[in-house]
SEBABA-883801 format. One record per atom (N, C-alpha, C): x, y, z. Coordinates in steps of 0.05 Angstrom, whole numbers, plus 32768, in hexadecimal, padded with zeros to 4 digits. Layout:
<atoms>
XYZ
...
</atoms>
This chain:
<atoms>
885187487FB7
884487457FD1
883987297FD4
8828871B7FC3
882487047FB6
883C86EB7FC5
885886F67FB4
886586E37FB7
886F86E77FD5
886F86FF7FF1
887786EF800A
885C86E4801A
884786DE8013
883986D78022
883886BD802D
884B86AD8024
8855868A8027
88648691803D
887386A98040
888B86A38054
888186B88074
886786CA806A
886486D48087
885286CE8096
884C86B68094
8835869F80AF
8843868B80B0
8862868480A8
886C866F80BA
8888868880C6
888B869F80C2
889986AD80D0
888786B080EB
887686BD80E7
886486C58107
886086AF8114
885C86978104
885B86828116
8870867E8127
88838683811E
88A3867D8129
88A6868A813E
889F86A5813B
889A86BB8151
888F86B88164
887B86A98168
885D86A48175
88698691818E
887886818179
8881865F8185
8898866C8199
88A7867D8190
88BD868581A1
88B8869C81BA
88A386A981B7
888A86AF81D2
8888869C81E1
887F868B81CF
8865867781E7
887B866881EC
8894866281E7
88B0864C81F7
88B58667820F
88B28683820B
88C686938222
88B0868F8238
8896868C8239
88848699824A
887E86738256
8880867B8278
888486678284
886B865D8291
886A863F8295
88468636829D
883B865182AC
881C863F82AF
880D865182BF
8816863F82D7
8814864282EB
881F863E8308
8804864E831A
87FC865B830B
87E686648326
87D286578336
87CB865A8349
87B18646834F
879D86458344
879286308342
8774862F8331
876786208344
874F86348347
87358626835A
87288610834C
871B86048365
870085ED8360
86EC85FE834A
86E285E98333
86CE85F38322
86B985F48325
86B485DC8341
869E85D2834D
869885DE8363
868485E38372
867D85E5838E
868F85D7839E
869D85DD83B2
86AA85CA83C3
86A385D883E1
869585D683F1
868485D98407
868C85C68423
86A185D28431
86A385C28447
869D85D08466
869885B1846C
868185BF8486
86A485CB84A3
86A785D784AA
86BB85DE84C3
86B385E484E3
86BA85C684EA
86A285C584FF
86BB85DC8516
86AA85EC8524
86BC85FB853B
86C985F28552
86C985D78558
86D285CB8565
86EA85C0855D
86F885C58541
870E85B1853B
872585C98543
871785DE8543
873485F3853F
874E85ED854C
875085E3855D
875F85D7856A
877D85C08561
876B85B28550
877A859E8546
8777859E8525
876385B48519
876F85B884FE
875E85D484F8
877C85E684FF
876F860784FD
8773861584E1
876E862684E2
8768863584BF
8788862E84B3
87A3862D84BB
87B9862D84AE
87B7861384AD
87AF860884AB
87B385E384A0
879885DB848D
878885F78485
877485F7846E
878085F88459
877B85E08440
878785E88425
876E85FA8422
876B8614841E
875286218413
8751862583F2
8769861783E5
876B861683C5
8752860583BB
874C85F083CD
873A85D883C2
872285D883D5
871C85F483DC
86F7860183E0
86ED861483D6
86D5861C83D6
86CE862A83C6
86B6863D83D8
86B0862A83F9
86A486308407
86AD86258427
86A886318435
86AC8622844F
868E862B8469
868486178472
866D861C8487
8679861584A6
8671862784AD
8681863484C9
866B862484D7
867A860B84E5
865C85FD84F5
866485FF8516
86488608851F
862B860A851F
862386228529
8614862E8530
8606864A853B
85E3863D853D
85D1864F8547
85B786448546
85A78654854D
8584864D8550
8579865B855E
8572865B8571
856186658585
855C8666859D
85408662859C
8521865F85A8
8508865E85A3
84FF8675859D
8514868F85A4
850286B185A0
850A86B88587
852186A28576
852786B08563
854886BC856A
855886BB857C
857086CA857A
857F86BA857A
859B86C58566
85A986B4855E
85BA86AA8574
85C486908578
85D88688858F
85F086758585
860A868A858B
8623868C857E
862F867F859A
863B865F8596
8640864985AE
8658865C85B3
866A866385CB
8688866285CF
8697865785C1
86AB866685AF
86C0865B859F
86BF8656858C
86A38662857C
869D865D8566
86AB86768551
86AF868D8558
86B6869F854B
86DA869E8541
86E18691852A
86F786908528
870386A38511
870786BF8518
871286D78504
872586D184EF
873F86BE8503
875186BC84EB
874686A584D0
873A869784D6
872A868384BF
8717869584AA
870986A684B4
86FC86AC849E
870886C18493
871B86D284A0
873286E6848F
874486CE847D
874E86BA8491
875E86B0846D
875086A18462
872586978464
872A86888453
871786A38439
871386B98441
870C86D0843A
872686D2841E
873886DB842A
874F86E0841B
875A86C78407
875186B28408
8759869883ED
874086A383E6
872F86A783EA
871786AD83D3
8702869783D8
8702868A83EF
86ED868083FB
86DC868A840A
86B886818405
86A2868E8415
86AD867E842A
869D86998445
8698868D8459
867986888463
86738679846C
8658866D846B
86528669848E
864186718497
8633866B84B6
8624865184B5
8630863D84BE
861C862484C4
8608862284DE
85EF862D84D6
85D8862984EA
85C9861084ED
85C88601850B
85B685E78510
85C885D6850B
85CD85C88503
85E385AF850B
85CD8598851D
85D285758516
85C685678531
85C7856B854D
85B3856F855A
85B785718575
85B28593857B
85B585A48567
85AA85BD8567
859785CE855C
858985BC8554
856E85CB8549
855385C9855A
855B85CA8574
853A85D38586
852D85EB857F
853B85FD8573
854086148575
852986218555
852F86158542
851C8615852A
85038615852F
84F58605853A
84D686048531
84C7861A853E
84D386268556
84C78636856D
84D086588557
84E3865C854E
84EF8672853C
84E3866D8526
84E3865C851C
84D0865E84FF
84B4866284FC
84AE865D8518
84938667851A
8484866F851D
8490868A8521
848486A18528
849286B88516
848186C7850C
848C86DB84FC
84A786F88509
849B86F9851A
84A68706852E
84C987038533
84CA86E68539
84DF86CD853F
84F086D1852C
84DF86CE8512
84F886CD84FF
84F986E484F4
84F086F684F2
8501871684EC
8518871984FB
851987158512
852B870E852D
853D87048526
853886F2851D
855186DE8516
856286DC8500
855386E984E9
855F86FC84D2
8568871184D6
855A872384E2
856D873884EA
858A873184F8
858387278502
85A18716850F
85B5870D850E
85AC870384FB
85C186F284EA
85CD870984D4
85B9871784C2
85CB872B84B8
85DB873784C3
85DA874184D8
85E3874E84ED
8603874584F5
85FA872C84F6
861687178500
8628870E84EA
8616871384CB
862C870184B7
8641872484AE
862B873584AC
8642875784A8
8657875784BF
8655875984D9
865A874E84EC
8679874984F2
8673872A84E5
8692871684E8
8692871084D5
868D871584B6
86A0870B849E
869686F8849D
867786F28494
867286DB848B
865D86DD8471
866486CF845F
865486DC844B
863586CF8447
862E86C38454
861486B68451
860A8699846D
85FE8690846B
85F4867A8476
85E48664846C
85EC8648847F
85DD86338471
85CE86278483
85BC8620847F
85A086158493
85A985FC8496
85A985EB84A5
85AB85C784B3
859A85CE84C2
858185CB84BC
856E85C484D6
856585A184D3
856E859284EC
8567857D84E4
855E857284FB
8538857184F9
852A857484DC
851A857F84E1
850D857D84C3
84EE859684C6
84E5857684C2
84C8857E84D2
84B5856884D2
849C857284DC
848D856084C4
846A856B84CB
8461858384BC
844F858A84BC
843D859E84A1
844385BA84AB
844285B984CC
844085D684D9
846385E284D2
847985CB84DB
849085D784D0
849985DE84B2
848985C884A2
849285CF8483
848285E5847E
847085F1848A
846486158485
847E861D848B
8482862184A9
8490863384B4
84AF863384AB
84B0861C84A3
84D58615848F
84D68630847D
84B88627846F
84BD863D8453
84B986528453
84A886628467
84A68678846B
84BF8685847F
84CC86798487
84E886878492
84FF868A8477
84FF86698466
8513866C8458
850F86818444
84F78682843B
84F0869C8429
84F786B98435
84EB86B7844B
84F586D68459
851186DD845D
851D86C28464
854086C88468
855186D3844E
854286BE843D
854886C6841C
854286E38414
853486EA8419
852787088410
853D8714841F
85468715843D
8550872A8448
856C8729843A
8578870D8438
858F8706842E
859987168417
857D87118400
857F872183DF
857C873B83E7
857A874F83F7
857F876683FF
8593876E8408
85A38763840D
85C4876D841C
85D187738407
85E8877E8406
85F6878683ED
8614878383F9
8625877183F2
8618875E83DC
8607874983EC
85F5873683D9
85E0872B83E4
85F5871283F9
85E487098407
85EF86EE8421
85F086E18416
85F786C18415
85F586A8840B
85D78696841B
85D086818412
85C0866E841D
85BC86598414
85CC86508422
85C5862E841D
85B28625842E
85B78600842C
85B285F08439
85C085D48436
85BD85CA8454
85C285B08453
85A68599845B
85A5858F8442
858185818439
858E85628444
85718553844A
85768534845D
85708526843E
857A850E8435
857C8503842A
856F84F38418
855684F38426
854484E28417
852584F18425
851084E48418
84F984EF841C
84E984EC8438
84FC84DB8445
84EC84D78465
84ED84F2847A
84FE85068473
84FD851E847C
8504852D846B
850885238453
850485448437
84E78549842D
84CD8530843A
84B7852E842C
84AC85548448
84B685578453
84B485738467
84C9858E845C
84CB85848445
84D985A58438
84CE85A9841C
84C285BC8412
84B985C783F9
84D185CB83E9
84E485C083E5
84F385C383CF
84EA85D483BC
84D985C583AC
84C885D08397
84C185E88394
84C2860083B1
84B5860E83B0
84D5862483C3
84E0861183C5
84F8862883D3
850C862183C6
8512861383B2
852A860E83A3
853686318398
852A863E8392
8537865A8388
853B8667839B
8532866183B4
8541867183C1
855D866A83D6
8564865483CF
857F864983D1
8592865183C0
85AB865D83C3
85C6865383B1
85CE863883B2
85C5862C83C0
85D4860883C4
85BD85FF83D8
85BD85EB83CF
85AF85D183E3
85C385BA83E0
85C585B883F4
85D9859F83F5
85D3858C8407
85D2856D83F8
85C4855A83FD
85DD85478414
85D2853A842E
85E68531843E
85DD85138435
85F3850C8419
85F084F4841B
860884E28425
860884E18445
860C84D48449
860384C6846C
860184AF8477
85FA84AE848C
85E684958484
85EC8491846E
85CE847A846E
85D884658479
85E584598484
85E184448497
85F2844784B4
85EE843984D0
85F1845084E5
85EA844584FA
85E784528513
85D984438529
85C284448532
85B684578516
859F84508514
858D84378507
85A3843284F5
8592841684DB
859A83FF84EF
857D83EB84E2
858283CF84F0
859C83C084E1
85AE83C884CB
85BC83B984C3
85D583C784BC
85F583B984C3
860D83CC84B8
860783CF8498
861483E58493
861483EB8469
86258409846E
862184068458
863784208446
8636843A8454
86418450845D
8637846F8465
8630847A844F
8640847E8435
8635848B841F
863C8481840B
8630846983FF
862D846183F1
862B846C83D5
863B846F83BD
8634847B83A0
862284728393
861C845F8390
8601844C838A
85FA84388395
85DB84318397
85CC8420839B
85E1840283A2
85D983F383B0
85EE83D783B7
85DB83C583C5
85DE83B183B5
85D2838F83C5
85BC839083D3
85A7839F83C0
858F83A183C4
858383B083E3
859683BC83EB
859283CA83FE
858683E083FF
857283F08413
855D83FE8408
855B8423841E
85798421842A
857D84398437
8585844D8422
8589844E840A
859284658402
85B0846583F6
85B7847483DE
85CC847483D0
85CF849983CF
85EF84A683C4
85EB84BA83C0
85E284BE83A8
85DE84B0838C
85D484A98378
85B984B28381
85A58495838A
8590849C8393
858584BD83A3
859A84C883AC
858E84E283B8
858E84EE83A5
85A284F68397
85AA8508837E
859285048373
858984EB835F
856584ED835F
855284F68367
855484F9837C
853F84FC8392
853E851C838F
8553852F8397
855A8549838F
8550854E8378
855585438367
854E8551834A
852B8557834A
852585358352
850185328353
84F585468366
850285578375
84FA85668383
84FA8586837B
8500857E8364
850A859E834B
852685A98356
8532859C8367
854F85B18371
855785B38357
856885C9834F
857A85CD8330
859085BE8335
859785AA831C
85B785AB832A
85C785B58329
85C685D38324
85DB85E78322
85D585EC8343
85C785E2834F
85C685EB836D
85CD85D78383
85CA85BF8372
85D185A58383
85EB859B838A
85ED859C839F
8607858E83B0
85FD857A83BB
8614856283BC
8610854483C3
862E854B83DD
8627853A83EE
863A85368407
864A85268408
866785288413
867C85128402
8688850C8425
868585018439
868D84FF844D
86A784FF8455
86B2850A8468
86D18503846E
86CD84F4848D
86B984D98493
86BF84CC84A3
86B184B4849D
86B1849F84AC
86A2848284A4
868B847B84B3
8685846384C2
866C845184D9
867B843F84D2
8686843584F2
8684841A84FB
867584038502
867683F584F9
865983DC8509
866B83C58518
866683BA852A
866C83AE853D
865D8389852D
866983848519
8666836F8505
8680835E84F3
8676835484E5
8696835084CE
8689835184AE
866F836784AC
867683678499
86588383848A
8655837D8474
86358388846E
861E83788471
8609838C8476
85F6837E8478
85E78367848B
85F1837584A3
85F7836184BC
85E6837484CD
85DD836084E9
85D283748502
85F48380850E
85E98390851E
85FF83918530
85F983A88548
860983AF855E
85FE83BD8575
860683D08578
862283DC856E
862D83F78576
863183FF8557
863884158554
863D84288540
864584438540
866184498536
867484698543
8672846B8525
86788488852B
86828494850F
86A58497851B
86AC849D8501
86CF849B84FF
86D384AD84E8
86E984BE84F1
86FB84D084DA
870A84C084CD
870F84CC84B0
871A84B9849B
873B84B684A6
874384CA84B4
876784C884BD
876884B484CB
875284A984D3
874C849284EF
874A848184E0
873C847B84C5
873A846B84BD
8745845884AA
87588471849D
876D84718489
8788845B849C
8785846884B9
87A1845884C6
87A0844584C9
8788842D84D0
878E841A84DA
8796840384C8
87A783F184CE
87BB83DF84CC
87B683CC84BE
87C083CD84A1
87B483B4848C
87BB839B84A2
87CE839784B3
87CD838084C0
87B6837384C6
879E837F84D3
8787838784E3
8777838884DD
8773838D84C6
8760839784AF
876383978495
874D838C8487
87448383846A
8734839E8459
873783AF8446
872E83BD8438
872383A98423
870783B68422
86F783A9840B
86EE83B78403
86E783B383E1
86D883CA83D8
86BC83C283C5
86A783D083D3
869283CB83BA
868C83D083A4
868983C0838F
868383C98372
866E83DC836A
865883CF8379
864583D98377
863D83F8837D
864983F6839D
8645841383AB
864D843083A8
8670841F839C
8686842C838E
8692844283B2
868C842E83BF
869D843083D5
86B5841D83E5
86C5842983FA
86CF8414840C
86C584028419
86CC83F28426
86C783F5844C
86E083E28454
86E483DF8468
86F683D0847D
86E983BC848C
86ED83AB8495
86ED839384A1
8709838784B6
8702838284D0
871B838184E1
8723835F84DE
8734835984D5
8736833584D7
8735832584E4
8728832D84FF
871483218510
8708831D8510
86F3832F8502
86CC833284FD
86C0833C8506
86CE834B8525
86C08359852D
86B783778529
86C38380851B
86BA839A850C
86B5839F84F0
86AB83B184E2
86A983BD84CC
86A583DB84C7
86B483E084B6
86B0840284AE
86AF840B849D
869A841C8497
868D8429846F
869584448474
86AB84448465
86AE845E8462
86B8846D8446
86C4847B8441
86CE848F8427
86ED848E8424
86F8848A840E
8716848E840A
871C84A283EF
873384A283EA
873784B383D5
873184AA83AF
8723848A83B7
871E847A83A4
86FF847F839D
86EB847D83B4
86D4848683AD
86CD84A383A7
86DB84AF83BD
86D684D883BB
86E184DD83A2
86F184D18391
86F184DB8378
86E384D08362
86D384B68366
86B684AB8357
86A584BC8357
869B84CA8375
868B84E48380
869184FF836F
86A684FE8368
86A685188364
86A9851E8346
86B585038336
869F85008321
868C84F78317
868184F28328
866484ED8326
865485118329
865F85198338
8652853C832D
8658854A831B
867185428307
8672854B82F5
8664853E82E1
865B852182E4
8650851882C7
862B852782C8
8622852082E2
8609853082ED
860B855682E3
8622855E82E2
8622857D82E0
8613858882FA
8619857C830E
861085858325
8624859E8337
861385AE8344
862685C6834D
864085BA8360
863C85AC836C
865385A48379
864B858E8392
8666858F83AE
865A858483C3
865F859183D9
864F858383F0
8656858C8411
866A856F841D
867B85818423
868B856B8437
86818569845A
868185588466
8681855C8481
86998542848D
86B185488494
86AF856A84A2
86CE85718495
86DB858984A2
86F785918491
870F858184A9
871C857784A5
8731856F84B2
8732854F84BB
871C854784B7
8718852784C0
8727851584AB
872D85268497
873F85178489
876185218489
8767852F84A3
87748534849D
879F852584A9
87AA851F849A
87B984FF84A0
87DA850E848D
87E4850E84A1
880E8515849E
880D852F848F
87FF85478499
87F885658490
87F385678479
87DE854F8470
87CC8557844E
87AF854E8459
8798855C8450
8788855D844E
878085458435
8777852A8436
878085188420
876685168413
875585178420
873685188416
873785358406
873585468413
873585608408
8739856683F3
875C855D83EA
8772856583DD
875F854F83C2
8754853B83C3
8747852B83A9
8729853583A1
871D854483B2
870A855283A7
8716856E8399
8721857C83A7
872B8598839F
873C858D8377
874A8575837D
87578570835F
873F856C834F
873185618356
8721854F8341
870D855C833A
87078581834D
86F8859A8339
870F85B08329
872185A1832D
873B85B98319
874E85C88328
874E85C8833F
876085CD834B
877E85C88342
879085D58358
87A985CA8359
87B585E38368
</atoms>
């Protein structure tokens, strides 16, 4: 017995080896490892509807916008209800998510949050609406809470929504989409509503705009040329110091740019658009100079005239971004928005976040 024991562990080996040659790759799909959270504004359906979704490379999608009213009742715009999207993005195995408040729609918060009354109303409602139409949860954009009387009334809704939420079976989702830095996050208790979020997700991007006195970066990965609007670096800080977990933290990876009406950074200038990356991706090396910052670990463009400039995201930075959440161990990101990158029927932004959490 002694003497076959030399020859039957390189026999089974042999065996083993001639298995593992018959049995052919895996080929199946493999999801994002990460959060991948993109906002789907209801207005694109048109020009990029659920069959032109890669839904392999999400993990979430927010159905934008819906809102409140001052009594508290929920108000669902025309055209917002799109069945076949959340049945197929249901069926890849993507949440569907209700995006409530959006800019330009949050009159509707402070008058509902503040009254007890208001917001039972408006919870009820919403449960009501996510069993409803196939949505598995909702995420708050109210932008913004401001002042002492709203950061009560913020937290005493988001707590109550939370409670009704952790009672459904199965329970709702709740996020958020949080402002960037402390000039309107110093009006949210983090500290004190972080558990009752699945995700907070930080919109870093927008820091420079037609609102700043000077052109710069939209989302910047880090800090640059002593400039003092904000990095997504810097937010990601800012989040943590605010106790968010970062098993809860999402950082924002944009799929559009800001133009400045200049030739370069760091300049005045008078007008300022936002632009989709398909818009921005096209225009004509003839015409235009791509530059890139070291520092920022972003693009921008410059027209060879001078008269314009544009900070925006390519498939060079969104994948700095997106490891940068893996070296952080951070839960993932929010994109805004789905289709703005979208250029000769690929989703190109998309398709480099969805790889770069394991996809394929």
């Amino acid at each position: 017995m002694r003497a076959a024991r030399p020859f039957a562990l390189p026999v089974l080996a042999l065996a083993l080896a001639a298995c593992s040659a018959s049995v052919p790759p895996d080929t199946s799909p493999s999801r994002p490892n990460k959060v991948v959270m993109g906002y789907y504004p209801s207005w694109v359906k048109g020009t990029y509807g659920h069959a032109q979704i890669p839904f392999g490379y999400l993990t979430h999608i927010v159905h934008a916008f819906a809102w409140p009213d001052a009594s508290g009742n929920l108000v669902a715009p025309a055209g917002l209800l799109y069945p076949a999207l959340n049945s197929s993005a249901r069926a890849a195995g993507v949440k569907m998510v209700l995006g409530l408040g959006g800019w330009g729609n949050c009159d509707g918060f402070p008058p509902m949050a503040a009254s007890a009354a208001n917001r039972a109303r408006f919870i009820g409602q919403l449960v009501d609406f996510c069993r409803t139409n196939a949505y598995d949860g909702v995420d708050i954009d109210w932008e913004f809470v401001e002042g002492d009387r709203q950061k009560a009334d913020f937290s005493a809704f988001i707590e109550a929504l939370a409670a009704s939420f952790k009672a459904q079976s199965p329970p709702l989702l709740l996020t958020m989409a949080a402002p960037s830095g402390n000039y309107h996050g110093r009006w949210i208790d983090f500290e004190r509503l972080a558990g009752e979020f699945d995700f907070v997700g930080f919109m870093t991007y927008d820091y420079h705009g037609a609102w700043s006195d000077h052109s710069g970066h939209n989302s910047p990965l880090y800090a640059w040329g002593g400039d003092g609007c904000g990095s997504l670096d810097e937010t990601y800080a800012y989040g943590r110091s605010r106790q968010v977990p970062a098993a809860k933290l999402l950082v924002g990876v944009p799929f559009f740019g800001r133009s400045f009406d200049c030739g370069g950074l760091r300049l005045p200038f008078t007008v300022s658009d936002g632009w989709d990356y398909k818009d921005i991706a096209a225009l004509p090396a003839s015409t235009w100079t791509r530059f890139w910052d070291s520092q920022a670990r972003v693009p921008y463009k410059v027209r060879t005239d001078g008269t314009m400039t544009i900070c925006y995201d390519d498939p060079s930075s969104v994948s700095l971004k997106c490891q940068y959440v893996k070296d952080k161990a951070s839960a993932g990101v929010i994109i805004w928005a789905l289709g703005q990158d979208w250029r000769g029927g690929t989703s190109e932004l998309l398709e480099v976040v969805g790889k770069s959490f394991g996809a394929r």
